[in-house]
PADREN-78105 format. One record per residue: residue in three letters; x, y, z of N, C-alpha, C in turn. Coordinates in steps of 0.2 Angstrom, whole numbers, plus 5000, padded with zeros to 4 digits. Layout:
> ALA;X;Y;Z;X;Y;Z;X;Y;Z
...
//
This chain:
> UNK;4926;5056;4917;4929;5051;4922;4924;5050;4928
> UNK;4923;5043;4932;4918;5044;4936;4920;5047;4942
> UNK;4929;5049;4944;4929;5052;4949;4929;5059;4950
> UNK;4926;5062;4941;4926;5067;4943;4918;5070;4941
> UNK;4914;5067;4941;4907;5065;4941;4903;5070;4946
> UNK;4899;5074;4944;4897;5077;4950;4892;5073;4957
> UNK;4893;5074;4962;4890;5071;4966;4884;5069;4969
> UNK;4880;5067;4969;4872;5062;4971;4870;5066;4977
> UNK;4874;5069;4982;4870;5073;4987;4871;5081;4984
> UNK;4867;5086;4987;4867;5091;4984;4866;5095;4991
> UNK;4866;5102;4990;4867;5107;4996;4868;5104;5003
> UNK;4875;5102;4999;4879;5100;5007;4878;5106;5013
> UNK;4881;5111;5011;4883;5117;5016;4875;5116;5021
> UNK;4871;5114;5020;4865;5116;5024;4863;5108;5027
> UNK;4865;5102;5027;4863;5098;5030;4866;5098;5037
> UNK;4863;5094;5042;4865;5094;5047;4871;5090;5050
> UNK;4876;5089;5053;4882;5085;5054;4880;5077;5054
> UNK;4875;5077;5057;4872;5069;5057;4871;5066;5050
> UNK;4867;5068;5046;4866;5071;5040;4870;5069;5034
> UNK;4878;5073;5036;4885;5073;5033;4888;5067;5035
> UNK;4886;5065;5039;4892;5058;5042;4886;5053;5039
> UNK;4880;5053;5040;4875;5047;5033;4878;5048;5029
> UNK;4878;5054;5025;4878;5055;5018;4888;5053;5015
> UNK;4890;5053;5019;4900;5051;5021;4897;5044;5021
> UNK;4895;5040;5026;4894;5033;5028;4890;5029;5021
> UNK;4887;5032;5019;4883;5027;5014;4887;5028;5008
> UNK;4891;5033;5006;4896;5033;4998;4901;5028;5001
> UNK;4905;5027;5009;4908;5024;5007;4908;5015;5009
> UNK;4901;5014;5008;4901;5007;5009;4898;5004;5003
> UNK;4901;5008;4999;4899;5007;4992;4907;5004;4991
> UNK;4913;5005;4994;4920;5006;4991;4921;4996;4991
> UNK;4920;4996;4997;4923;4986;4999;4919;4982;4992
> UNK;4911;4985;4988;4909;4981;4987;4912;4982;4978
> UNK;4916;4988;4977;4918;4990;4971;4925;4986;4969
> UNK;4928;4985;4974;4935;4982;4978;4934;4975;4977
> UNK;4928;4970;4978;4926;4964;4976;4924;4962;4971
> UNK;4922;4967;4965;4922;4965;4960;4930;4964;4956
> UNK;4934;4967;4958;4941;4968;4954;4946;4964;4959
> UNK;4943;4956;4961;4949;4955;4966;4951;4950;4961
> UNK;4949;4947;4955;4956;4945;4950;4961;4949;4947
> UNK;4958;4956;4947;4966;4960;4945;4969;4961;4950
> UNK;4966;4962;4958;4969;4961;4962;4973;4958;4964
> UNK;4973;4951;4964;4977;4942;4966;4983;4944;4960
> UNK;4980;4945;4952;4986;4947;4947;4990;4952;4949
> UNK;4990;4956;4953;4993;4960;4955;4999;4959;4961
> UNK;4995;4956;4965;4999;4952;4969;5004;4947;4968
> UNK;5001;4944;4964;5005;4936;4962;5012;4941;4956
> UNK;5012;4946;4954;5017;4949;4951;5020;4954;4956
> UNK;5019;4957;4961;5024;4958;4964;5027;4953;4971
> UNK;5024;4945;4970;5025;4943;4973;5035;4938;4971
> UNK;5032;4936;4965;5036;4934;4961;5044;4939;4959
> UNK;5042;4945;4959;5049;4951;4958;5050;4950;4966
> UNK;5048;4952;4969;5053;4949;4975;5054;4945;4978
> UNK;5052;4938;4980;5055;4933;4976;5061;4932;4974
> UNK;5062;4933;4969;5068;4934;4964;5073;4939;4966
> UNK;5072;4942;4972;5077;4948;4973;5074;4954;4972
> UNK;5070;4956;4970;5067;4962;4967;5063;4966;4972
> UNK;5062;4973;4969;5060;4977;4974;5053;4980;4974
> UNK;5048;4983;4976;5043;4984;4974;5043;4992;4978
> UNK;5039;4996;4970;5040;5002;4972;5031;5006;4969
> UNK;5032;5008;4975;5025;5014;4975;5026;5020;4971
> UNK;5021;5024;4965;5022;5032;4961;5017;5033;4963
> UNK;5018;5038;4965;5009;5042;4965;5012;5050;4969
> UNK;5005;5056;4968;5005;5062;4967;4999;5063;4971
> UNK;5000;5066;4978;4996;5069;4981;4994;5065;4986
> UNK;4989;5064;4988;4983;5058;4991;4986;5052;4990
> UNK;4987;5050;4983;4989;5044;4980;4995;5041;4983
> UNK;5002;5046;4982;5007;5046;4983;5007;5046;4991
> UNK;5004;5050;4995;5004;5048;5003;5004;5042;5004
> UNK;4997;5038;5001;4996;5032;5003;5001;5026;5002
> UNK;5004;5027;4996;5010;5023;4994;5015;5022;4999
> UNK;5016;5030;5002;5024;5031;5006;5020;5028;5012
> UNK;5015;5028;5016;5013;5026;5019;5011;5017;5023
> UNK;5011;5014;5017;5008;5007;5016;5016;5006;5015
> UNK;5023;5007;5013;5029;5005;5012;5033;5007;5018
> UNK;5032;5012;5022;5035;5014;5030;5033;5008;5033
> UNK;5026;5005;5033;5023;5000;5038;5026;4995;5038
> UNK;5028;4992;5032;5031;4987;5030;5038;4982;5033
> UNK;5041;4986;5035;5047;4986;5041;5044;4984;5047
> UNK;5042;4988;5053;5039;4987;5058;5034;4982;5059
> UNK;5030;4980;5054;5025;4975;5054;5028;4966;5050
> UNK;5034;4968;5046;5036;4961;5045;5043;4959;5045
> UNK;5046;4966;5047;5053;4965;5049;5060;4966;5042
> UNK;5054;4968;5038;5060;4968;5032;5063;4974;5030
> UNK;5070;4973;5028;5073;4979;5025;5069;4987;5024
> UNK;5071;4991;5024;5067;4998;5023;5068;4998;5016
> UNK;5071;4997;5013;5071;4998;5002;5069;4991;5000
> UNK;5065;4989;5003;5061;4983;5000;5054;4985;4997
> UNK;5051;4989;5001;5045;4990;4998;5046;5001;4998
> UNK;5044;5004;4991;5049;5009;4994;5041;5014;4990
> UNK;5039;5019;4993;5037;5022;4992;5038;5031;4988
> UNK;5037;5031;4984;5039;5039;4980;5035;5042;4978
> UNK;5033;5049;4980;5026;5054;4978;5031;5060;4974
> UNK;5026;5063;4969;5028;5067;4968;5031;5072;4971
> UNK;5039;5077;4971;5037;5083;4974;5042;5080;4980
> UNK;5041;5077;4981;5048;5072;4985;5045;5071;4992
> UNK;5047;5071;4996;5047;5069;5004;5043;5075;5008
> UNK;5046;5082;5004;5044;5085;5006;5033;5090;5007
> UNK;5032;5087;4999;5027;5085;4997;5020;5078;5002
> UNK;5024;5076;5007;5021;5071;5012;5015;5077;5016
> UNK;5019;5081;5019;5016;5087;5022;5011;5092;5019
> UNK;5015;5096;5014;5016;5102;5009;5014;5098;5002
> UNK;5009;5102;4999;5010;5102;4991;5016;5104;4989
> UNK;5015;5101;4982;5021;5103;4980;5018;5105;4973
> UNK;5018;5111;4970;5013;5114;4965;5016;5112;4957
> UNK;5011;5108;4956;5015;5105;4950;5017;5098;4947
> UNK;5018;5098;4953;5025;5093;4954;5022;5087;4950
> UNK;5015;5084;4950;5012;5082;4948;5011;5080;4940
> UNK;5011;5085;4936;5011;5087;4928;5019;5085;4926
> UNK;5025;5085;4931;5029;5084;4928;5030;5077;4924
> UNK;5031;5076;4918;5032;5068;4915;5037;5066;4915
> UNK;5045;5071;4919;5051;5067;4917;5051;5065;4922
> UNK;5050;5067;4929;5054;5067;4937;5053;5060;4940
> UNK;5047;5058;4939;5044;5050;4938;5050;5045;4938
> UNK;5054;5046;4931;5058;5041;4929;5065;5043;4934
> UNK;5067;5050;4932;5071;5051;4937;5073;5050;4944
> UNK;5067;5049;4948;5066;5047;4954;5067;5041;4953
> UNK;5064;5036;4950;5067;5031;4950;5074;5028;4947
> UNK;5076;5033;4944;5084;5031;4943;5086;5032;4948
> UNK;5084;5036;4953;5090;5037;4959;5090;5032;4963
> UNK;5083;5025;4963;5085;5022;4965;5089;5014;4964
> UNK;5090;5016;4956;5096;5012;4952;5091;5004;4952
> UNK;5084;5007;4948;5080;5003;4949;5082;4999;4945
> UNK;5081;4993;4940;5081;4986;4938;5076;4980;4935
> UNK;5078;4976;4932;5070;4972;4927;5070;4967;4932
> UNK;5074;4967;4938;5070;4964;4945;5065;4967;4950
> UNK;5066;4972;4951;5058;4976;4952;5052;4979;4948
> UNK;5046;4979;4952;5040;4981;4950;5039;4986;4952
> UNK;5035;4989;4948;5033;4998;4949;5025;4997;4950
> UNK;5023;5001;4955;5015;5002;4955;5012;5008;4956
> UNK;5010;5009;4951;5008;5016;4950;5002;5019;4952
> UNK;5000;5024;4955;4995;5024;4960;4991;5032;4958
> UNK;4985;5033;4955;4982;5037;4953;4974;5036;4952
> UNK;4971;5041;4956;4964;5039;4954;4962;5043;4949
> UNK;4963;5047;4946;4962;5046;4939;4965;5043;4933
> UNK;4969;5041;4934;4973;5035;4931;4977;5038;4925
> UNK;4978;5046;4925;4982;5052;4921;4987;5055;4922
> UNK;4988;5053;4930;4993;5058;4931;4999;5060;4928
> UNK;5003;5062;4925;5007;5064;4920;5015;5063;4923
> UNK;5016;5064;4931;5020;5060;4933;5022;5053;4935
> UNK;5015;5049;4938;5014;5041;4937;5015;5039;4931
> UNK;5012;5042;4925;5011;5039;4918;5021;5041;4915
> UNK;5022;5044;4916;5028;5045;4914;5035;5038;4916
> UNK;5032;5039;4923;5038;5033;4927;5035;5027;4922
> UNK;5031;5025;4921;5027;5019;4921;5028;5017;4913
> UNK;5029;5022;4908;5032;5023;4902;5038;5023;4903
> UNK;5044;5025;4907;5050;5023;4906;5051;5014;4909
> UNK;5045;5013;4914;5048;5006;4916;5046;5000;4907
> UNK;5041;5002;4905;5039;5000;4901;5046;4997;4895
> UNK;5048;5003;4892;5054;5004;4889;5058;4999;4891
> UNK;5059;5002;4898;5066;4997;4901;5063;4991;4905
> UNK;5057;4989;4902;5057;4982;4902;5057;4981;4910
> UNK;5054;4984;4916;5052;4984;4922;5044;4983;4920
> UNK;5042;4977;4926;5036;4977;4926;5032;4982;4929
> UNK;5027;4984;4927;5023;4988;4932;5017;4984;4933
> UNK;5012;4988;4937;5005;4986;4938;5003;4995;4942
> UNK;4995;4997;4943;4993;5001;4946;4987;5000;4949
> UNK;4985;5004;4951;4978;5006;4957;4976;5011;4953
> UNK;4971;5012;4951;4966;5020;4949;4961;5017;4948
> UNK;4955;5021;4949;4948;5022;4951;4944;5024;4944
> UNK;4946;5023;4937;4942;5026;4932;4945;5018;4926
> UNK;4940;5017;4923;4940;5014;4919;4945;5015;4911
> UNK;4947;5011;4908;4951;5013;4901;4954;5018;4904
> UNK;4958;5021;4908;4962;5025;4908;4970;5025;4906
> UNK;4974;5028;4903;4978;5030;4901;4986;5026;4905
> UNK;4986;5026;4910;4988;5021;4915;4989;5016;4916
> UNK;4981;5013;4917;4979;5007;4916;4983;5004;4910
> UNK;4981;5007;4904;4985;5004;4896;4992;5003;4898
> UNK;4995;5005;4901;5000;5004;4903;5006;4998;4905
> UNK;5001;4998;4908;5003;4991;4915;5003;4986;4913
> UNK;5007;4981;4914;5007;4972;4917;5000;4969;4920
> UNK;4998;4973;4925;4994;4971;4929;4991;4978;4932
> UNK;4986;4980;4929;4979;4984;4932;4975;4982;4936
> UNK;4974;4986;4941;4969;4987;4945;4963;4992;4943
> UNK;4957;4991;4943;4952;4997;4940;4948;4997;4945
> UNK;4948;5001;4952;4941;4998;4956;4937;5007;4955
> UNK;4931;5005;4953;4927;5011;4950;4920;5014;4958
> UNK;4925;5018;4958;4921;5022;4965;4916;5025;4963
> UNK;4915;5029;4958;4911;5032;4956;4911;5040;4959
> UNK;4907;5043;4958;4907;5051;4961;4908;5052;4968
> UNK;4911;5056;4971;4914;5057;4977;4907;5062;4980
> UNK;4905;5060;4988;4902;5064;4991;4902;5071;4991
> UNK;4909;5073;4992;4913;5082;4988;4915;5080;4980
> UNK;4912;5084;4976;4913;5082;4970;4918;5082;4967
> UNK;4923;5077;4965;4932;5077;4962;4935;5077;4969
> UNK;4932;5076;4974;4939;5073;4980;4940;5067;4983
> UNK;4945;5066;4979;4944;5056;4978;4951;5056;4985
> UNK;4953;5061;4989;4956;5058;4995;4951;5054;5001
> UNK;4944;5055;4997;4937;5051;4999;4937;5044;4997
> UNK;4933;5043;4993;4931;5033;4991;4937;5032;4987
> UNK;4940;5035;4984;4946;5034;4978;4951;5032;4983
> UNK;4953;5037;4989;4959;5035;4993;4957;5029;4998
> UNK;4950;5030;4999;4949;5022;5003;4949;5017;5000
> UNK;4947;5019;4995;4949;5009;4990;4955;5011;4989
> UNK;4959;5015;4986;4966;5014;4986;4970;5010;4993
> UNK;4967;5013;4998;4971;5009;5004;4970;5003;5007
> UNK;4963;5000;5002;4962;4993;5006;4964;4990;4998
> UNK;4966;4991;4995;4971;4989;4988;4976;4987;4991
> UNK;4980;4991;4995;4987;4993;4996;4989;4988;5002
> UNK;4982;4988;5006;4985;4982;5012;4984;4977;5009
> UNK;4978;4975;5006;4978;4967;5000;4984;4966;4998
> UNK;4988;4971;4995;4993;4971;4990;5000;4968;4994
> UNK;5003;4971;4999;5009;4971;5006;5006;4965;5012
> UNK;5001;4965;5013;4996;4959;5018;4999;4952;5014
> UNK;4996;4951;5008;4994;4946;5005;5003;4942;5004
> UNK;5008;4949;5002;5013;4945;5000;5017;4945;5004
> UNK;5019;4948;5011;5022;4948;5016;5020;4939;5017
> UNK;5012;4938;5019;5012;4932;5023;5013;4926;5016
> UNK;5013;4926;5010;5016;4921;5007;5024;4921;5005
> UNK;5027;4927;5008;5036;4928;5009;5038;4925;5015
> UNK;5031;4920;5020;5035;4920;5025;5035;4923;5031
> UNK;5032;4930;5033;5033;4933;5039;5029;4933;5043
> UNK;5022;4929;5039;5017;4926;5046;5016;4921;5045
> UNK;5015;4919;5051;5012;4910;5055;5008;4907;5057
> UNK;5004;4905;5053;4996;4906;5056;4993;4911;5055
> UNK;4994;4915;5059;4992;4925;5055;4993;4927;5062
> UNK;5002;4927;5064;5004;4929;5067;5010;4934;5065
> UNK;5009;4939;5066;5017;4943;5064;5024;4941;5067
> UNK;5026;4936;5065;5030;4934;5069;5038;4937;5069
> UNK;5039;4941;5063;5046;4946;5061;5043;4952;5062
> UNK;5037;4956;5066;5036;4962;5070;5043;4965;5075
> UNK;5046;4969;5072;5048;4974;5077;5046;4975;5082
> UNK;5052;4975;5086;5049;4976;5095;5049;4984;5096
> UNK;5047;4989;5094;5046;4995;5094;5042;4997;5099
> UNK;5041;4997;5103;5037;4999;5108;5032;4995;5114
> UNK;5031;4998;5120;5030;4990;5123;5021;4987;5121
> UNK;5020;4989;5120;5012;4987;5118;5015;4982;5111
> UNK;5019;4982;5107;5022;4977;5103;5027;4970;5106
> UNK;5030;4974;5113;5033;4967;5114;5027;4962;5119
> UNK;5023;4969;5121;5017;4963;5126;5014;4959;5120
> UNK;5012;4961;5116;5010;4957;5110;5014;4950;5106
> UNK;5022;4952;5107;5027;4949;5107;5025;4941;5112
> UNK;5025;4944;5117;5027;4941;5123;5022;4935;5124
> UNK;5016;4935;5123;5010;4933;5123;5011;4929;5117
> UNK;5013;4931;5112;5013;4926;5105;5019;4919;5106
> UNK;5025;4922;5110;5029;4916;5111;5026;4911;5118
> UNK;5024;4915;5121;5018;4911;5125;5016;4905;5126
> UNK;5011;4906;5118;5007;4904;5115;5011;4898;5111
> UNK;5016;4900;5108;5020;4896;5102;5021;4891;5108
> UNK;5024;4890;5115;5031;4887;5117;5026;4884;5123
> UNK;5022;4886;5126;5018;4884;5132;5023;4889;5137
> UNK;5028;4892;5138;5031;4896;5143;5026;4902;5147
> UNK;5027;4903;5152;5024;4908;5155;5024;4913;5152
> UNK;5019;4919;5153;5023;4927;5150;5030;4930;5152
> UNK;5030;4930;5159;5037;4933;5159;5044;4928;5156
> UNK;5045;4922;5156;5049;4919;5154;5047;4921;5145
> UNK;5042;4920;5143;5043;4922;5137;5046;4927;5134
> UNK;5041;4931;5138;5044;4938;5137;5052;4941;5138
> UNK;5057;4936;5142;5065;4936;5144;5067;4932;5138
> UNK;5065;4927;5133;5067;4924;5127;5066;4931;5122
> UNK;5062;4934;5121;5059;4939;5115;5063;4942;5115
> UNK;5064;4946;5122;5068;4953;5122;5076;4950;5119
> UNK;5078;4944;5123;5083;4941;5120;5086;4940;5114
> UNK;5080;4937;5112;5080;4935;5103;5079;4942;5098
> UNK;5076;4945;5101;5073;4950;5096;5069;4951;5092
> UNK;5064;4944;5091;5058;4943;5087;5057;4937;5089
> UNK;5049;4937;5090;5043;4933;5091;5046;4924;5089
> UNK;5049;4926;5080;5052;4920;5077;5059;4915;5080
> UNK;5064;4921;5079;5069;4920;5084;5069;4917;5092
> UNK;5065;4922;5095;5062;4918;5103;5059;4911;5103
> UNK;5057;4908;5099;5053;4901;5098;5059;4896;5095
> UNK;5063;4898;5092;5067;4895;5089;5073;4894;5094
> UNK;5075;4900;5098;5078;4899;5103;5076;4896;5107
> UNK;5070;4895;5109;5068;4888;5116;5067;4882;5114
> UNK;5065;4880;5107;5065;4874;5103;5074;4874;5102
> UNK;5078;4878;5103;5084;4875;5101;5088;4872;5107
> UNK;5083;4875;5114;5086;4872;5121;5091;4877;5125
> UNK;5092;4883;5121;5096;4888;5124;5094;4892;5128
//
């Protein structure tokens, strides 16, 4: 596998920090140009779980470890940056929630839990499953991703090695090939940084064809804190020609950026 390929730099322990931050900077500007060779399976990727929800459908993240972080991570965001439901975009690592923090030893090798977890959440042939591994093996990703198969759920995946076991799997593969890690097999390195600009390509791309930005404004953001509603407040500003403070007395009113422009265009 290329992610567990031994590494191009050699007697780390003795370079210097400046050195170490080269040797870190130059593997990982290799990741964006790895990530543009694979954006037609990325667009396929998108345009399928654009289409399940869409339709009603839900889109959910598997992954174990690093993987699994990033999934729960990229699916938390998704509420506060476009206003939608929390079980819209839904995040599951192996090892459960408690695994975000903690390992969970194992937990990862299990091939039933995958499905089981997703039966808890009374999953269906209207959502997509995306299964997230940089080696593209892991035995509880490939598990779920086999039951979705069966029961005729689409999938798609993220992993970082080519013809992997995963990959075969899927509706729609993603394969961006990082190649050997600076630490040799520690793909929470280039493997989870292409993983994560997969992840915003993937949630970015369909959000704003669902509708929840305008121009390339977030206009369904959550007013969670006040640096979001001065961002708020300035955006309907912007929309309506209204001062900041009076706009900013529509936002708070309305609740969203969207809302507040709607409410001044409707005269209220």
């Amino acid at each position: 596998m290329h992610t567990e390929q031994d590494s191009r730099h050699r007697d780390l322990q003795n370079l210097s920090f400046t050195e170490l931050a080269a040797g870190i900077n130059a593997e990982d500007m290799s990741v964006p140009l790895a990530m543009q060779e694979k954006l037609p399976q990325i667009a396929a990727l998108c345009e399928l779980v654009y289409n399940r929800i869409k339709q009603g459908g839900r889109l959910f993240y598997m992954g174990a470890g690093t993987s699994g972080r990033l999934g729960v991570v990229d699916a938390s965001e998704c509420p506060p940056t476009y206003g939608v439901d929390f079980g819209l975009v839904v995040g599951i690592m192996a090892g459960g929630d408690s695994a975000i923090r903690k390992a969970v030893e194992f937990a990862e090798d299990d091939t039933q839990q995958g499905r089981m977890d997703l039966e808890s959440h009374q999953i269906n042939t209207k959502d997509v499953v995306v299964g997230i591994s940089a080696s593209g093996k892991t035995p509880y990703v490939l598990g779920a991703l086999q039951f979705c198969r069966n029961a005729g759920i689409a999938t798609g995946c993220i992993v970082c090695n080519e013809n992997s076991p995963i990959a075969q799997m899927c509706d729609a593969p993603v394969e961006v090939i990082t190649g050997p890690e600076f630490v040799t097999g520690s793909t929470r390195m280039k493997a989870g940084t292409a993983t994560k600009l997969v992840l915003n390509t993937i949630t970015t791309s369909v959000m704003i064809k669902l509708g929840h930005v305008e121009g390339n404004k977030m206009v369904d953001m959550q007013l969670t804190n006040n640096k979001l509603i001065d961002r708020g407040s300035r955006m309907v500003s912007e929309a309506t020609g209204l001062d900041y403070s009076t706009a900013r007395e529509y936002l708070l009113k309305a609740g969203s950026v969207r809302k507040a422009v709607e409410l001044f265009k409707s005269g209220s």
